[in-house]
ZAMARGU-4260 file (C-alpha; in steps of 0.2 Angstrom, whole numbers, plus 5000, padded with zeros to 4 digits):
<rodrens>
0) 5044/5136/5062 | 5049/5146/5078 | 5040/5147/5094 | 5034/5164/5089 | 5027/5160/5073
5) 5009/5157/5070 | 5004/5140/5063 | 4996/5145/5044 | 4980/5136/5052 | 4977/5148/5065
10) 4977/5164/5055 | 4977/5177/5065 | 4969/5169/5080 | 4982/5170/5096 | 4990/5151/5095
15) 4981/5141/5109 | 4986/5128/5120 | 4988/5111/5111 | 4974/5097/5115 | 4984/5081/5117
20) 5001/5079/5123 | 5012/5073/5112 | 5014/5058/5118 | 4993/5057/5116 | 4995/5061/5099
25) 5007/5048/5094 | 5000/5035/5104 | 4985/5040/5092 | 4993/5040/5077 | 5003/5023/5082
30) 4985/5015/5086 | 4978/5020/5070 | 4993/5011/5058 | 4992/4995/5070 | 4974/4994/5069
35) 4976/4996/5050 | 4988/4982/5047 | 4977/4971/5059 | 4963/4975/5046 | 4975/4972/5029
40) 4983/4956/5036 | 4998/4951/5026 | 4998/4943/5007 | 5011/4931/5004 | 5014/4926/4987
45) 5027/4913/4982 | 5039/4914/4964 | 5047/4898/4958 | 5057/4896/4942 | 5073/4894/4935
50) 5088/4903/4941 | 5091/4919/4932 | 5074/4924/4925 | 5074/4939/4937 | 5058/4931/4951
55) 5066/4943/4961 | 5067/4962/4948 | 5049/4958/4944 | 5043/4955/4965 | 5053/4972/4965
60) 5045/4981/4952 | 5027/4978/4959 | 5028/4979/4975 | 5037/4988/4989 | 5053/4984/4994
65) 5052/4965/5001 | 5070/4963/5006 | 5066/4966/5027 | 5068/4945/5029 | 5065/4937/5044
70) 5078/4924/5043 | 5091/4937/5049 | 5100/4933/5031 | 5098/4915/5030 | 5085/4902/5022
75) 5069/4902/5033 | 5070/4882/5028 | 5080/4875/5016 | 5077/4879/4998 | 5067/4893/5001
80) 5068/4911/5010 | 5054/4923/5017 | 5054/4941/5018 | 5042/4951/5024 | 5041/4972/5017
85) 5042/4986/5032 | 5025/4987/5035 | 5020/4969/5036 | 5007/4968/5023 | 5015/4959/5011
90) 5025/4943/5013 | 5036/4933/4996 | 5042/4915/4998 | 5058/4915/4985 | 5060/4896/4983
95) 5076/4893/4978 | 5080/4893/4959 | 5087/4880/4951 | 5098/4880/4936 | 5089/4876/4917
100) 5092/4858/4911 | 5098/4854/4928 | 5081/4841/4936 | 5072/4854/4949 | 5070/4851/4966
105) 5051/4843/4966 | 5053/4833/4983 | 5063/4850/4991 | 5050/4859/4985 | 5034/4849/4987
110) 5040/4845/5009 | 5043/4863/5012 | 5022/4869/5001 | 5016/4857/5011 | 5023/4860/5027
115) 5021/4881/5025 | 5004/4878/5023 | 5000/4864/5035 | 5007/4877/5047 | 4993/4888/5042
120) 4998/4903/5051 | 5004/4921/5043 | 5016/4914/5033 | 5005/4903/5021 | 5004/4903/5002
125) 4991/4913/4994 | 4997/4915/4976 | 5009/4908/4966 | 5020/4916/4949 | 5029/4902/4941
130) 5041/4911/4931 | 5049/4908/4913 | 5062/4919/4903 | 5052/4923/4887 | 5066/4920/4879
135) 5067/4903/4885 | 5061/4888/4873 | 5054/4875/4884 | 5043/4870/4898 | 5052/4855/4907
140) 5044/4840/4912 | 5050/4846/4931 | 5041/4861/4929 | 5027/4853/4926 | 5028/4844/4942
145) 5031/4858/4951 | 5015/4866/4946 | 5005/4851/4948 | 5011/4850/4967 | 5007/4869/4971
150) 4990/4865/4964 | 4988/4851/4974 | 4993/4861/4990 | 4978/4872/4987 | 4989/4886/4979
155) 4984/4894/4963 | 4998/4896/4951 | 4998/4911/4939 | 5009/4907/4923 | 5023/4923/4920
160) 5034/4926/4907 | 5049/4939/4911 | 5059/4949/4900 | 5048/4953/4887 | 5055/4965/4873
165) 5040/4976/4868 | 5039/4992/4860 | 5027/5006/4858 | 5015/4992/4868 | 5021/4978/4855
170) 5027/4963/4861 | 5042/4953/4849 | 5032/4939/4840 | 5044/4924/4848 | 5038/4930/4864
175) 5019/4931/4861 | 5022/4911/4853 | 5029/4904/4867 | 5017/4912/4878 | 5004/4906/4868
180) 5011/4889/4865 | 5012/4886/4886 | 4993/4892/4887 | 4990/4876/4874 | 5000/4865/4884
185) 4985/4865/4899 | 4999/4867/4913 | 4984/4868/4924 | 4987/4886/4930 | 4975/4895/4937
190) 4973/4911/4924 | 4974/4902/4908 | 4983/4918/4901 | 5000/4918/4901 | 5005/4937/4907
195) 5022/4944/4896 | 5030/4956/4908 | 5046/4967/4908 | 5053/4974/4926 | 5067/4984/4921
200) 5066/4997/4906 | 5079/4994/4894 | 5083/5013/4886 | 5100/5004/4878 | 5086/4992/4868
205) 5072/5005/4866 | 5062/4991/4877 | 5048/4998/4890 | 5043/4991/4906 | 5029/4979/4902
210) 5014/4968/4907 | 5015/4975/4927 | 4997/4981/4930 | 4989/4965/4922 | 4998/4951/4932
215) 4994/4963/4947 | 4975/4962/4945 | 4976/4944/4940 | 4988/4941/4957 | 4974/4953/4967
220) 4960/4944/4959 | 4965/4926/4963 | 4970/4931/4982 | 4957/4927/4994 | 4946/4942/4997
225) 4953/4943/5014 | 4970/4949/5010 | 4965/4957/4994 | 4968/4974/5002 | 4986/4971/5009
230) 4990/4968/4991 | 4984/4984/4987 | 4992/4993/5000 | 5010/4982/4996 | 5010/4984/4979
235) 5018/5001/4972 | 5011/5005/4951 | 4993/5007/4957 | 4990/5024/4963 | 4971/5023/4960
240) 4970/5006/4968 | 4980/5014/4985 | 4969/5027/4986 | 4950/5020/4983 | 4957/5008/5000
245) 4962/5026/5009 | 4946/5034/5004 | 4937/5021/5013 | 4945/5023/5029 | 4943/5042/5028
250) 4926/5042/5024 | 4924/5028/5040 | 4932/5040/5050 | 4920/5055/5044 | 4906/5044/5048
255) 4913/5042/5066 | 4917/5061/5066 | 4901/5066/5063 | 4892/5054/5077 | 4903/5061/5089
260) 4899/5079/5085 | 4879/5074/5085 | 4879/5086/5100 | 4887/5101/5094 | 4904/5103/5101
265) 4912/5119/5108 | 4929/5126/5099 | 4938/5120/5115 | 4931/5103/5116 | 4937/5099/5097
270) 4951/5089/5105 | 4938/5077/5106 | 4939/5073/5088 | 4959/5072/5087 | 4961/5055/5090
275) 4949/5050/5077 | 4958/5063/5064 | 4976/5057/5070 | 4971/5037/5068 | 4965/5040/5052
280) 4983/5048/5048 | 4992/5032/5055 | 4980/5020/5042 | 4983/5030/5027 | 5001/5030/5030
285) 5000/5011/5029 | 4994/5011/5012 | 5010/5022/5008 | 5022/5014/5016 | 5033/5017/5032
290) 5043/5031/5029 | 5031/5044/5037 | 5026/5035/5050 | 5044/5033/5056 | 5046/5054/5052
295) 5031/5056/5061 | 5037/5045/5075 | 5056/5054/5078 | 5051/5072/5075 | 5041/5083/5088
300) 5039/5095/5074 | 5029/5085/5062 | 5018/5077/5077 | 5016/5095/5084 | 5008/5099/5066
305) 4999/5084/5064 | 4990/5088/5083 | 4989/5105/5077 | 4980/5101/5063 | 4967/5092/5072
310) 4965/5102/5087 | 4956/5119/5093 | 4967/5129/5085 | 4963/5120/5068 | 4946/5122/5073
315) 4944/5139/5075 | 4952/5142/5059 | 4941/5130/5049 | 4923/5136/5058 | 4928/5151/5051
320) 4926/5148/5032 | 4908/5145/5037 | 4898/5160/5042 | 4885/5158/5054 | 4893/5143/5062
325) 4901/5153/5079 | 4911/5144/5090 | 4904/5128/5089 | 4907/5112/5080 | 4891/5101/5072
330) 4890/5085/5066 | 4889/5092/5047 | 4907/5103/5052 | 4918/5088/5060 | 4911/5075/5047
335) 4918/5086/5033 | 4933/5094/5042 | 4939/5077/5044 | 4936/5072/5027 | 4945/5086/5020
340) 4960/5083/5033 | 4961/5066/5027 | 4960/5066/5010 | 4972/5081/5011 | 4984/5069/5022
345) 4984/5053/5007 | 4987/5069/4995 | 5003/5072/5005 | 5007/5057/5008 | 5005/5049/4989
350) 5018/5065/4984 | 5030/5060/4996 | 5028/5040/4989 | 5030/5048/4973 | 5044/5058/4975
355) 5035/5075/4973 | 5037/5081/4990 | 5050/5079/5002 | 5046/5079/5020 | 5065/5086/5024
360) 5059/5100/5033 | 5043/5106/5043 | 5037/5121/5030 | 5037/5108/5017 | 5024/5101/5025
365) 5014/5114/5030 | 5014/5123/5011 | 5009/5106/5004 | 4994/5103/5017 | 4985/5119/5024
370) 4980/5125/5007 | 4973/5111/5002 | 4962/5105/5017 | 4956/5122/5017 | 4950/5121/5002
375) 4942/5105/5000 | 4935/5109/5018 | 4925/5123/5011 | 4921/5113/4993 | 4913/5100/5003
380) 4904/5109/5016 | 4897/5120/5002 | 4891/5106/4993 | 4902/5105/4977 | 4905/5085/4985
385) 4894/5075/4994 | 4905/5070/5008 | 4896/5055/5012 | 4894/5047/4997 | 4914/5051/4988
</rodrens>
């Protein structure tokens, strides 16, 4: 967009001077991820098994990328390595693998559970996967052990089998024995369901991906309630689950909207509500990963749009869809303008998550999001949604 060109927001309304500096608006934005991942924390689940039965495919296939380790490419402590994904809300303990028929590490392994969670800081344990090949015939005497030592360190182990073969939702019958021959065996795991999963689909086989939703909601359910949330926010085959956590923050923020427009507001003190808008912009990017956070960061054009769309141009644009309202802003208006600017924004940023919108250049963004908080902006204020209770 050039200087000359209007912003699709203003309409035909002269563009006016922009609220916050730039520098306010990212300060904003910043403050609002930060304070997000202070209320997510970080979940740290831990994978042990054999060597080869692909711990780390299936990490990968649930969750975002985990591979931003903080021991600078070397173990955190011997036997095992941490990593931590970009934004900090999930953490995964890969204990080092050890190879079948070959007597696992229990006293490596039981010293380094018991000295991460004595430590009881960011890095402890909340969930374990101890993880089999379903192609695999046995349950070791040493794994046993193993699971009876994470149990012991207050660590609830869920049992996983990787590399299911399933078709058409079917699963192949030695599978589904073994898994059900390990739930007899009373391992002490605890989910007594043994959960088939396949992280990779095999096209060559005619084999699907498998078994990932269930063992997330099992891994969710058994994870203290405090960090429940970071794990729906790290974890990346739940679109549903990422936005009921946005939608609670937007309609916070609608709430908080609304309060400060108790006293109407005048088109030229909208400004007021910017940084509430642009906060909740910097949580629900949390929840959808880094990427446009750090767009948002380095481009001026992208933070000039997002200021523009919170500010008294964006205003005077929106009051307009409501006759009768003038130049003011009430506490009915602000509530729902920054619903509708929010939910707009998660729309936005689940397509770029997806894939189904690329933030490459600045009209890109601006055809993705004007229409639509326009529209909801007017669906809500007209009553087609009940913006307090959505």
């Amino acid at each position: 967009m050039t200087d000359n060109e209007s912003s699709p927001m203003q309409g035909d309304e002269h563009v006016q001077e922009m609220d916050l500096t730039e520098e306010q608006g990212r300060q904003a934005f910043a403050d609002g991820y930060d304070e997000a991942l202070d209320q997510l924390g970080r979940f740290n689940l831990a994978i042990v098994g054999d060597t080869g039965v692909g711990k780390s495919s299936l990490v990968n296939a649930i969750f975002d990328d985990t591979r931003a380790e903080t021991g600078m490419g070397r173990p955190v402590t011997k036997g095992a390595n941490y990593y931590v994904n970009d934004p900090g809300t999930l953490g995964v303990w890969d204990f080092e693998g050890f190879e079948h028929g070959s007597k696992p590490p229990v006293e490596l392994l039981t010293k380094r559970v018991k000295e991460i969670q004595k430590a009881n800081d960011s890095r402890v344990i909340h969930v374990a996967w101890f993880v089999w090949n379903a192609s695999s015939d046995r349950v070791t005497d040493g794994h046993r052990t193993l699971i009876e030592k994470l149990r012991e360190a207050g660590i609830p182990v869920i049992g996983v089998l990787t590399k299911a073969e399933a078709r058409n939702g079917a699963v192949k019958p030695e599978h589904l024995a073994f898994a059900s021959w390990i739930e007899g065996e009373n391992l002490g795991l605890a989910d007594p369901r043994i959960y088939l999963t396949a992280a990779i689909e095999d096209s060559w086989g005619g084999y699907e991906r498998y078994g990932l939703q269930e063992l997330l909601d099992a891994t969710i359910s058994l994870a203290p309630s405090a960090v429940q949330d970071a794990a729906r926010a790290a974890q990346r085959i739940d679109l549903k689950s990422k936005a009921v956590l946005a939608r609670h923050w937007i309609t916070g923020a609608a709430s908080t909207a609304a309060g400060i427009a108790g006293t109407p507001l005048p088109i030229a003190s909208a400004a007021a509500l910017a940084p509430v808008q642009l906060s909740l912009f910097g949580k629900i990017s949390t929840i959808y990963g880094s990427n446009l956070r750090s767009t948002l960061g380095s481009s001026s054009a992208l933070l000039q749009f997002a200021l523009q769309v919170t500010g008294k141009a964006a205003a005077q644009s929106l009051v307009k869809l409501v006759p009768g309202v003038g130049q003011v802003v009430n506490a009915t208006v602000a509530g729902v303008w920054t619903l509708a600017a929010g939910e707009a924004w998660r729309m936005m940023n689940e397509k770029i998550y997806t894939g189904a919108l690329k933030p490459d250049t600045i009209e890109n963004v601006w055809a993705a999001y004007i229409p639509v908080v326009k529209q909801l902006f007017s669906q809500y204020l007209h009553g087609a949604v009940d913006w307090q209770q959505s």
